[in-house]
N, C-alpha and C positions, 0 to 999 in steps of 0.2 A: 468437534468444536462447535461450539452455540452461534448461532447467525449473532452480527454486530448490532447490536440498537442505538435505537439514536442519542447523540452526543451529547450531551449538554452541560457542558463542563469544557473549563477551560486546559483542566487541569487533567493529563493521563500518568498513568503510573507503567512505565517499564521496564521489567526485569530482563536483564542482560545475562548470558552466560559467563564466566570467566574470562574465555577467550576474547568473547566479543569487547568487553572491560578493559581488559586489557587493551587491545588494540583503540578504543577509544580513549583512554587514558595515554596512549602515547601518543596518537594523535593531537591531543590538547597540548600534548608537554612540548611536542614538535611546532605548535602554530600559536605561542600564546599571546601574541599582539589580536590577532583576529578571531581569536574564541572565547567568549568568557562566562562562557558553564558551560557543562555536558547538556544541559537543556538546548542550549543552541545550535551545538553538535548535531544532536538528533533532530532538533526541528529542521535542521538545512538539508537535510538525509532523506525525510521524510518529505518534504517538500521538493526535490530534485525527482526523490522515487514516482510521485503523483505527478509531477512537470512532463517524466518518462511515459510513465504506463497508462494515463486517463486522457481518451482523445479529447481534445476539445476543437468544435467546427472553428477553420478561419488561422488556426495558430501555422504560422510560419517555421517553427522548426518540428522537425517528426523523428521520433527513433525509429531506426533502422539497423538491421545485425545484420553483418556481413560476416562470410566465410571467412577464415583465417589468410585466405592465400588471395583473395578478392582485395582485402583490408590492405596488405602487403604492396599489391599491383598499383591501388591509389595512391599510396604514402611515396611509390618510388616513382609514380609520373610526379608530384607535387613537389620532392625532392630535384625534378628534372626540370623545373620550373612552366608546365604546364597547368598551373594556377590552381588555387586552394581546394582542397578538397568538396569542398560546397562548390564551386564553379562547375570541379571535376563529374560529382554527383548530380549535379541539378542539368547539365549538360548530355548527361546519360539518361538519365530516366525522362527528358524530353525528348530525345530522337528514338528512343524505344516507346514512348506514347503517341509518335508522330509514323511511326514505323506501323504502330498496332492499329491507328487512324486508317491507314490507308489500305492496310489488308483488310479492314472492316468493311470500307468501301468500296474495294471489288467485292467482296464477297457476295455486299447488300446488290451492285449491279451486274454479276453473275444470274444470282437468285432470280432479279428482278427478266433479265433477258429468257432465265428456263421457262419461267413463270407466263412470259410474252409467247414463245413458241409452243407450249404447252395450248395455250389458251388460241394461238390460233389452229393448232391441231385438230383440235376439236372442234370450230367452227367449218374447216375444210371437211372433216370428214361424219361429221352429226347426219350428212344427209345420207352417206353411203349406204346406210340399211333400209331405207325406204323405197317401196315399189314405186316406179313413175307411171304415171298415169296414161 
């Protein structure tokens, strides 16, 4: 497949498979107050896919895939009425980044402590190979 060049045109052309056709032709025929071409179809498509898959700095909402049985476990606290799934999510990945915070931080004052006793080790014992006079 040829690398993309650049755009310049407003206008692209694409060909669909049958199946795919098909299913966007039912689509249209299911929503027709809110679609009105298959150009719109695919521009909302395309635009949702690029909303998905191209990071941009700063944007508040992020894809994320969860496992099948992860997905499951949020859906049935949210059902249990321990708050929206965004509360549920944004709740979790902060006490797991506050979590990874502070193992960072021993870690850094571990290091820093070997690093202390190391260094006076060698100050106590630097002289022990030398003849005294």
């Amino acid at each position: 497949m040829a690398p993309l060049g650049p755009l310049t045109s407003n206008r692209l052309t694409v060909r669909l498979d049958p199946e795919r056709a098909a299913q966007l032709e039912y689509y249209a025929s299911q929503n027709p107050m809110s679609v009105r071409s298959y150009n719109q179809v695919l521009q909302e498509a395309l635009d949702e896919l690029l909303k998905r898959n191209v990071p941009v700095p700063g944007r508040r909402n992020l894809t994320i895939s969860l496992p099948d049985r992860a997905a499951k476990k949020l859906y049935e606290l949210q059902e249990r009425g321990f708050g929206s799934l965004d509360e549920l999510l944004s709740r979790a990945i902060s006490a797991h980044a506050q979590t990874l915070m502070r193992e960072e931080s021993e870690y850094d004052t571990m290091v820093s402590g070997f690093s202390t006793v190391a260094s006076r080790r060698r100050v106590l014992f630097s002289d022990s190979g030398r003849e005294q006079p």
